[in-house]
C-alpha positions in Angstrom: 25.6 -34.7 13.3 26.1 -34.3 9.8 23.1 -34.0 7.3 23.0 -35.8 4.1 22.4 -34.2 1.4 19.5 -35.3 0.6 18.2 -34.2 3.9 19.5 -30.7 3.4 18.0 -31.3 0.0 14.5 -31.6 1.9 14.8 -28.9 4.5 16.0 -26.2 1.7 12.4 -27.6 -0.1 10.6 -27.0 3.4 11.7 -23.6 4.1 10.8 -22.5 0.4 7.1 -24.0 0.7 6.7 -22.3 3.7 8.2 -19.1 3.0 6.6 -18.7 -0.1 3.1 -20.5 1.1 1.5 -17.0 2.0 2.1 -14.9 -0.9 0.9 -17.8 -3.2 -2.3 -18.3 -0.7 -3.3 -14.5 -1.1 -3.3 -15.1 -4.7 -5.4 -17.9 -4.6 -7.8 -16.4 -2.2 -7.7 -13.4 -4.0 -9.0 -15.1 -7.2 -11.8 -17.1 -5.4 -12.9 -13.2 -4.2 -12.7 -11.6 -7.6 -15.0 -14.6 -9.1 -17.8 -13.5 -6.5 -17.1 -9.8 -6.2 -19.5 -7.9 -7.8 -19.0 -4.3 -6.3 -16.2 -2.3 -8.5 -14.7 -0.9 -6.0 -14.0 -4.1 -4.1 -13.0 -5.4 -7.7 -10.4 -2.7 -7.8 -9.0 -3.4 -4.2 -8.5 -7.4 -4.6 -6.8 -6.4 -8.0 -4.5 -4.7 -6.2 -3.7 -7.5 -3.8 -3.5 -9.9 -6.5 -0.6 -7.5 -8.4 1.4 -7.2 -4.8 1.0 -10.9 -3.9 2.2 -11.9 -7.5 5.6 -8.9 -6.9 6.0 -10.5 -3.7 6.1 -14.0 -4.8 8.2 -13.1 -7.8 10.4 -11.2 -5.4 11.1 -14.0 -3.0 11.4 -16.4 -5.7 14.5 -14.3 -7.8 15.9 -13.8 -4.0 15.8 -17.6 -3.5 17.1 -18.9 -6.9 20.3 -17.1 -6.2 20.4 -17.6 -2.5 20.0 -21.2 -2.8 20.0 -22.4 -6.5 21.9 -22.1 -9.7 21.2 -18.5 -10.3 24.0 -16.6 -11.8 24.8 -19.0 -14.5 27.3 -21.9 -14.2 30.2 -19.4 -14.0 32.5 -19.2 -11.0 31.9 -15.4 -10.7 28.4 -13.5 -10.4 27.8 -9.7 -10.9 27.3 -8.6 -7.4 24.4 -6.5 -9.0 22.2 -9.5 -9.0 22.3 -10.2 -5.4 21.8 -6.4 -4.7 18.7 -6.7 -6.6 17.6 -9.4 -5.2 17.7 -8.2 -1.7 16.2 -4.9 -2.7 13.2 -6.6 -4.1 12.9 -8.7 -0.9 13.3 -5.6 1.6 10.3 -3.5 -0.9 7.8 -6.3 -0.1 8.4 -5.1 3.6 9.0 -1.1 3.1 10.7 -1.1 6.3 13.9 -1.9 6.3 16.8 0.4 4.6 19.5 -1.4 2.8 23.5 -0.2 3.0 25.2 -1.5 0.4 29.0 -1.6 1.1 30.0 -4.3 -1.3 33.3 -4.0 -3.6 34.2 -4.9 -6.5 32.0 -6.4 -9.5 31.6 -9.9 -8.8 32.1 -12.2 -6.5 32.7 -15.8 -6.2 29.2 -18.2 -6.4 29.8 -19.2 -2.9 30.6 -16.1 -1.4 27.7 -14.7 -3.1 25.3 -17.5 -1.8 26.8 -16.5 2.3 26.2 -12.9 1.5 22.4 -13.4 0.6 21.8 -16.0 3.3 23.2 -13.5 6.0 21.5 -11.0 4.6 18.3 -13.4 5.0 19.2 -14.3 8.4 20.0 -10.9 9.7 16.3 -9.3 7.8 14.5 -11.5 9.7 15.9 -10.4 13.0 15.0 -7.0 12.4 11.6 -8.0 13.7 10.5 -4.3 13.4 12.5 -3.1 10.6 15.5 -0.7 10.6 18.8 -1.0 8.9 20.8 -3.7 7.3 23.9 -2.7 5.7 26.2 -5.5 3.6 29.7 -5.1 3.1 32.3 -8.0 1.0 35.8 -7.4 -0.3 38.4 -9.9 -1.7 41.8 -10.6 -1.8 43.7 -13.0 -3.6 40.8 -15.7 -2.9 40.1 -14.2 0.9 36.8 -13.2 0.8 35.3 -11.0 3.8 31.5 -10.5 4.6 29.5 -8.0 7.1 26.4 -8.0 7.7 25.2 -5.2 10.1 21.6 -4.6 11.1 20.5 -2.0 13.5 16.4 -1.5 14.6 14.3 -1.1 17.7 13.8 -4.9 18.3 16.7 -7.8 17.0 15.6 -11.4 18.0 18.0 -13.7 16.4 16.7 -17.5 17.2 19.5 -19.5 19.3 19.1 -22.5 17.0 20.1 -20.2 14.2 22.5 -19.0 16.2 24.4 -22.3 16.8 23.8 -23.2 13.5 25.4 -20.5 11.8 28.7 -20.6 14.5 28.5 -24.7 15.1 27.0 -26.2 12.0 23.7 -27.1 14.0 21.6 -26.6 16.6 20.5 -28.3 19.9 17.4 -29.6 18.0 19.8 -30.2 15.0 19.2 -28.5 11.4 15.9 -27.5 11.1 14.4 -26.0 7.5 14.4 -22.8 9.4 17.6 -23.5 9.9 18.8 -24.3 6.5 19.9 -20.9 5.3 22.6 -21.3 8.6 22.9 -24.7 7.8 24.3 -23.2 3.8 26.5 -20.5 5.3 27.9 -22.7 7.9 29.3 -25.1 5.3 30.6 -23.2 2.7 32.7 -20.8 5.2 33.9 -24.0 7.0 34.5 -25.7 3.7 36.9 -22.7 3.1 38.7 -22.7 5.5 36.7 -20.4 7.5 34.5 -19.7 9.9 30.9 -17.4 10.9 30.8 -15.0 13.9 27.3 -13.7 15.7 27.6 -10.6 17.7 25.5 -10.1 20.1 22.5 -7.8 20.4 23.7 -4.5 22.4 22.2 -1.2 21.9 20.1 -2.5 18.7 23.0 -3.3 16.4 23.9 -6.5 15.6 26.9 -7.8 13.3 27.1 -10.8 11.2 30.9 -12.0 9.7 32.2 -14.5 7.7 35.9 -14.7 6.2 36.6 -17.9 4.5 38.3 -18.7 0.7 36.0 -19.2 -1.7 36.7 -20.3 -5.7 
């Protein structure tokens, strides 16, 4: 069943408030501990957790205005050194997963940009344990090609997201988990295209899309 956009509007808003509920509740916490810490030491120590709550929200927050917003600009192309950045500040907050980046050219087109960073989302977080995830992209004349390859001791890729990704939705429908899949899903088929899932064998797992984009 399609989703309106206003729905999609509302499950892109759901999955930001959760994702970013934690690292905005650890700075709140930590600020209701450093108005009744006393000891120095302890002082010291929630500091610190205040300063890598505040990278990690900041992280997640760059990562998501590209991934999801206008970020970029208004232009049809976007230096492809934003969305590296992005996902490299995303992966640090973790400091366990290694990033490959196989990605040519300068730029890329806004929408491919937007599938790249939402596979690369949707792959992370099935590296469960951590391990590698390594990006590739390359146009021509319009084509654009993405791979997204993760390898680790434990993958778990959610079915829902799954279907989502391959059929536009999921038995339950779209979900806000599900939104990121939900975004990839229609751009590629808007471009003529369409999103293939590997399956998990020997730890790797491979994530493609090959659509027209711009």
């Amino acid at each position: 069943m399609p989703v309106s956009p206003v729905d999609f509007a509302s499950l892109l808003c759901s999955r930001l408030c959760h994702d970013l509920l934690s690292p905005v509740g650890a700075l709140n916490n930590g600020l209701e501990l450093l108005a009744d810490e006393t000891d120095p030491a302890m002082r010291e120590r929630v500091v610190e957790l205040l300063h890598e709550s505040a990278r990690t929200s900041a992280a997640k927050l760059k990562f998501f205005r590209l991934a999801f917003g206008a970020g970029g600009g208004f232009g049809e192309m976007v230096d492809v050194r934003e969305a590296r950045s992005a996902i490299e500040a995303l992966l640090g907050d973790q400091k366990r997963t290694e990033l490959g980046w196989l990605v040519e050219g300068a730029e890329l087109p806004k929408a491919a940009l937007k599938v790249l960073l939402n596979l690369a989302l949707i792959a992370n977080e099935a590296l469960v344990r951590g391990g590698k995830l390594d990006i590739g992209a390359e146009t021509n004349e319009g084509q654009v090609e993405i791979v997204v390859r993760i390898a680790g001791p434990r993958i778990i890729l959610d079915p829902e997201l799954r279907d989502t990704l391959t059929n536009g939705e999921g038995t339950e429908g779209v979900t806000s988990r599900g939104a990121a899949a939900y975004l990839v899903h229609s751009i590629v088929t808007h471009g003529g295209g369409r999103v293939m899932v590997s399956q998990d064998e020997d730890g790797v797992a491979v994530f493609g899309a090959a659509f027209r984009a711009g």
